[in-house]
C-alpha positions as CSV (number, residue, x, y, z in Angstrom):
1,X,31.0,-49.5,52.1
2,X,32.4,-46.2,53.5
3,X,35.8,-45.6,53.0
4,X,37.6,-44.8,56.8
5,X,40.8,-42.9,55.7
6,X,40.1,-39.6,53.5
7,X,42.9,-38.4,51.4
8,X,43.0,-34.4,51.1
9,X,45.3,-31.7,49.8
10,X,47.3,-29.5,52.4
11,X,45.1,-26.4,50.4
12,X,42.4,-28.3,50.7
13,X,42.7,-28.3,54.5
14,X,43.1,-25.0,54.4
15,X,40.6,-23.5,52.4
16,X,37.9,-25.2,55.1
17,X,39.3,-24.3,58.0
18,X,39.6,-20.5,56.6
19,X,36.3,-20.8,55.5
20,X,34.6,-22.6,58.7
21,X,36.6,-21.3,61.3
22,X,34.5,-18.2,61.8
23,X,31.3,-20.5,62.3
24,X,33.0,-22.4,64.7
25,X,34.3,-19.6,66.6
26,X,30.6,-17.7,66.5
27,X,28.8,-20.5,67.7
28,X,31.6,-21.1,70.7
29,X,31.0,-17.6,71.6
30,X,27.3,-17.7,71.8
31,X,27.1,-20.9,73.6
32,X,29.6,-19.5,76.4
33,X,27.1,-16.4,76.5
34,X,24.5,-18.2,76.9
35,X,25.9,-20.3,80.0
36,X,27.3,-17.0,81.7
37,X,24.0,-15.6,81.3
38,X,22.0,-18.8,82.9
39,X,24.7,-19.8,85.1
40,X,26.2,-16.8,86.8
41,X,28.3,-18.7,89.0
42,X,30.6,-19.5,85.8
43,X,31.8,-15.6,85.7
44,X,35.2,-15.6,86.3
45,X,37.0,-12.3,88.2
46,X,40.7,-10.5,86.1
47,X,43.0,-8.8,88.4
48,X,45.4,-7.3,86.4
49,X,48.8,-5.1,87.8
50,X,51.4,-3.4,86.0
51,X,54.7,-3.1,88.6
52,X,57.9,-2.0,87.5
53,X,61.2,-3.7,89.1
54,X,64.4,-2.2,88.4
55,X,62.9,-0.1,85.6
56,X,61.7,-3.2,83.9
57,X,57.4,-3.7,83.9
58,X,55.8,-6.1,84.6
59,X,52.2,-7.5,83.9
60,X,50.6,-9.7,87.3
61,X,47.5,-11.0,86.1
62,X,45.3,-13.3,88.5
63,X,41.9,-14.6,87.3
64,X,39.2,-16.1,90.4
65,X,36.1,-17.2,90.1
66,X,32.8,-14.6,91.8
67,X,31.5,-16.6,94.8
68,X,27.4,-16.3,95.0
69,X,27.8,-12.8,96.0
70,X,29.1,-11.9,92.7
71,X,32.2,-10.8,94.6
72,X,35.9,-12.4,93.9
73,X,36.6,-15.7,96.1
74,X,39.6,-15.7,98.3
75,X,42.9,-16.7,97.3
């Protein structure tokens, strides 16, 4: 019978995710490709401004998903 609770070393742990993570992390990027590339209406717009307030800057960042158009909905 299989055994439901695994036992493993803190190093262990570890050594797998530094050795997996990289796979993981291609594979999420080349699925999110793919659905950008068939799916267009997933693209999302960045609006990024830098303003400075009393000599202090300050990043404004809004993100809005491209209507059909491929242009940036309304806010």
């Amino acid at each position: 019978m299989h055994k439901p609770d695994i036992d493993i070393t803190h190093e262990t742990a570890r050594f797998r995710w530094n050795r997996f993570s990289a796979t993981f992390a291609s594979e999420i990027r080349r699925s999110r490709a793919r659905a950008i590339r068939f799916f267009p209406h997933l693209r999302w717009y960045l609006n990024e401004v830098v303003v400075k307030i009393n000599g202090m800057k300050y990043q404004l960042r809004r993100a809005a998903a491209l209507n059909e158009g491929g242009q940036p909905c309304a806010a």
